[in-house]
Each structure stands twice: as structure tokens, then as C-alpha cells.
C-alpha positions in Angstrom: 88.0 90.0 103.5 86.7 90.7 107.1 84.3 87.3 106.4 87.3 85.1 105.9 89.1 86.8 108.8 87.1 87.8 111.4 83.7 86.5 110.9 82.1 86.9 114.1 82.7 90.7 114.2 81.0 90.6 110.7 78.0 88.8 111.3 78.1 91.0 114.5 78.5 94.5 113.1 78.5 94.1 108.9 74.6 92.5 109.0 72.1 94.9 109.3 67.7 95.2 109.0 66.3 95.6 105.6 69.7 96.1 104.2 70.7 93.4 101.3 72.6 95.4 98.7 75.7 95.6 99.7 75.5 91.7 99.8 74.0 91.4 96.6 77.0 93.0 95.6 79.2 91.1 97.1 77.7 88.1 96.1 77.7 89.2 92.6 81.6 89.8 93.0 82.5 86.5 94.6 80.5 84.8 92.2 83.0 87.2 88.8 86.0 86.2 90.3 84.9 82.6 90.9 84.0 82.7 87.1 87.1 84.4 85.8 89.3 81.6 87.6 87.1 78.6 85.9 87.2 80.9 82.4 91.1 81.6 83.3 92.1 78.1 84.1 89.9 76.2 81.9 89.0 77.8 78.7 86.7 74.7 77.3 83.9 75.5 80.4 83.1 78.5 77.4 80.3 77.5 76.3 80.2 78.0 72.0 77.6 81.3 72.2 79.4 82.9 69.2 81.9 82.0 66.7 84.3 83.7 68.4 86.0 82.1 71.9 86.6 85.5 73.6 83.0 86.9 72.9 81.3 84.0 74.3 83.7 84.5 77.6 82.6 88.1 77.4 78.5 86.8 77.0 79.3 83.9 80.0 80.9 86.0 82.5 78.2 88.8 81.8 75.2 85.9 82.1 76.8 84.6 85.3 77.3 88.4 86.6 74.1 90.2 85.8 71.4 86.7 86.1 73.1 83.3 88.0 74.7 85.5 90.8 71.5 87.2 91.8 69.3 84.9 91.4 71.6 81.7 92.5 72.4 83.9 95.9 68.2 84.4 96.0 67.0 80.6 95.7 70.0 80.0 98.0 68.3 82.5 100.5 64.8 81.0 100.1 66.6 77.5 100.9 68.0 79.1 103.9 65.3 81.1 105.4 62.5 77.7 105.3 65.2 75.8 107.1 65.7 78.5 109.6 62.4 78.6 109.8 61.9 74.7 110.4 65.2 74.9 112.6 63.1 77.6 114.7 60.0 75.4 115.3 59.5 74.5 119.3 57.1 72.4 120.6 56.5 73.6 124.0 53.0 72.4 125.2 51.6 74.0 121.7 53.6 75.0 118.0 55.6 77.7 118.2 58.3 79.3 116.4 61.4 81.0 118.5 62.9 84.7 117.8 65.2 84.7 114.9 66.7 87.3 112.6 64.0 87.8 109.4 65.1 87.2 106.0 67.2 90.6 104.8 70.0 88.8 107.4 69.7 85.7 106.2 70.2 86.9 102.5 73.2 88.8 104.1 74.6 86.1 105.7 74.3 83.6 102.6 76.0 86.2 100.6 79.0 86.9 103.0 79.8 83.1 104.1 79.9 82.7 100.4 83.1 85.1 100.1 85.7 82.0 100.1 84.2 80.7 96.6 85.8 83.6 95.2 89.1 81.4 95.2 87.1 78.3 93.7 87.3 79.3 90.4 90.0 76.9 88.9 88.7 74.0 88.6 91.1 72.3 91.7 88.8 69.8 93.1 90.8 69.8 96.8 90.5 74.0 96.5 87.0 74.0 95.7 85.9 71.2 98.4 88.5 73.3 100.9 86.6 76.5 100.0 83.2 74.9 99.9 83.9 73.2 103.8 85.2 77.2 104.9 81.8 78.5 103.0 79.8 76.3 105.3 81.4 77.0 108.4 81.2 80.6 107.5 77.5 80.1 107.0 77.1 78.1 110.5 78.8 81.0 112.6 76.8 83.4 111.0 73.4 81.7 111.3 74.2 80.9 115.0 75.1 84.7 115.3 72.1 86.1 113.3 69.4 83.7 114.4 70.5 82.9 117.7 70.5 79.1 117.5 71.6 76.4 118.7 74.3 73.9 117.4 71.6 71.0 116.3 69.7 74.1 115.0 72.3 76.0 113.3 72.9 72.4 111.3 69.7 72.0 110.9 69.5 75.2 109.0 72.3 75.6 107.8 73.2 72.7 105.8 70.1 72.8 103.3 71.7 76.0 101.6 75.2 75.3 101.9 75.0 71.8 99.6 72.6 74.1 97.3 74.4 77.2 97.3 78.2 75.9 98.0 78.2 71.8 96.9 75.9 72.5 93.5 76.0 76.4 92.3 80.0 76.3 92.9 80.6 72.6 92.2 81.5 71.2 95.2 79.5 67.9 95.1 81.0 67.7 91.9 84.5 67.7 93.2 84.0 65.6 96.1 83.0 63.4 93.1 86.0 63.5 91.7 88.5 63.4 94.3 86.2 60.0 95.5 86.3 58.3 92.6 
């Protein structure tokens, strides 16, 4: 709750060294509840694993739990930590790369700014675009608070993961779709 409320004073004081469980875990929740609000709202998402519809809800949300959140937060993270990376990159008489935070805070921060996709389950195309712009700007503050960068650098770095994390793992792009015809 403290992300969507006070996200300085997380990215500040909740992101630590070497420490990406409790993220994970996080993530892994954001990304159940965003799941049990599509299942919820929109039962024909359930794929047919099994004859029967309430199993393969059971199988989905257990598939989305235990493999897409962790591993969808992970790819998400390796997006993010290149384009810090790139977004870190000086040229000051030679090629070098300024001080930033290493990749354990970048994981962190990916999983934290994604806590407003939690409410993105149904599919709402204005909710999920509203929740995908807060995810972002959630992601920006805490890039510019981990990392230390600038504005142009904080975009620079921070919009690679948000359209792959935010716009395609929670459907965004696929709601800007639809509300643009």
C-alpha cells in the first residue's frame, strides 16, 4: 500500500542490497489478484485445461502464480537493468558508466511500482490504461530514487520495462487498443 501512497519513502527506506524476496512476493501477489479480477470478471479468459471450468481456474491462477509472475517480473528486470544500464552510459572525454543502484534494486523497484496492476484485473480498458500510466510513474520515481538519474535518464530507462512489463504482461497496449479504436 505504502507504493501507491507514499512512494518516495518506499523507494527510500522499503529497497534494500541483495534483498529481492520480499518483492518477489509481492510481485507474485499483485500479479494473483490481477488474475482473480480477469478470472472474476471474465470467466471465458479460462483457458479449456480440463473438462471442468473451475479446475482449469484452479490450474490458470496456479500457472500465473507459481511460473508467469516470477518469471514475467524477471525478464521485466533484465529489460530494466540494460536500459539503466544504457541510461547510465557518459561520454566524458572516454566511455564511462555513472554510479547507479545494481540489479537486486532494480528487481525491487520493478516489483513494487507494479503494485497498482493489482486493480487491473477486470478487463476495464480505462482501469487498466489508468493503472498501467500510475505503474509507470511509480517505476520513474523509483528509478530516479534508486539509480540516481536524471529525468531524460530515468525515461530513458524506464520506459523499456514499463511497455514490457505494464503495456504487454498486464495488457495495457491491448487496452489502449481498444479504447483507440
Amino acid at each position: 500500500m505504502e507504493a501507491l501512497i507514499r512512494p518516495r519513502r518506499l523507494f527510500v527506506n522499503g529497497v534494500t542490497r541483495g534483498d529481492q524476496a520480499p518483492a518477489l512476493t509481492f510481485a507474485v501477489a499483485v500479479a494473483a489478484a490481477f488474475t482473480l479480477g480477469w478470472i472474476a470478471v471474465d470467466p471465458s479468459v479460462i483457458p479449456g485445461i480440463v473438462e471442468s471450468v473451475p479446475l482449469s481456474a484452479v490450474v490458470l491462477f496456479l500457472v500465473v502464480v507459481a511460473l508467469g509472475a516470477p518469471v514475467g517480473l524477471h525478464l521485466t528486470a533484465a529489460v530494466a537493468t540494460v536500459s539503466v544500464i544504457v541510461a547510465s552510459v557518459e561520454f566524458d572525454g572516454g566511455l564511462s558508466l555513472r554510479d547507479r543502484g545494481g540489479v537486486s534494486e532494480t528487481v525491487q523497484v520493478v516489483a513494487y511500482a507494479s503494485s497498482p496492476m493489482a486493480l487491473a484485473g477486470p478487463p476495464i480498458p480505462v482501469v487498466r490504461v489508468l493503472c498501467g500510466a500510475y505503474a509507470t510513474v511509480l517505476l520513474l520515481i523509483g528509478f530516479r530514487i534508486v539509480h540516481g538519474t536524471t529525468p531524460i535518464r530515468t525515461l530513458v530507462a524506464g520506459l523499456p520495462p514499463a511497455v514490457l512489463g505494464y503495456g504487454i504482461g498486464y495488457r495495457v497496449v491491448a487496452s489502449i487498443r481498444t479504447l483507440v479504436g
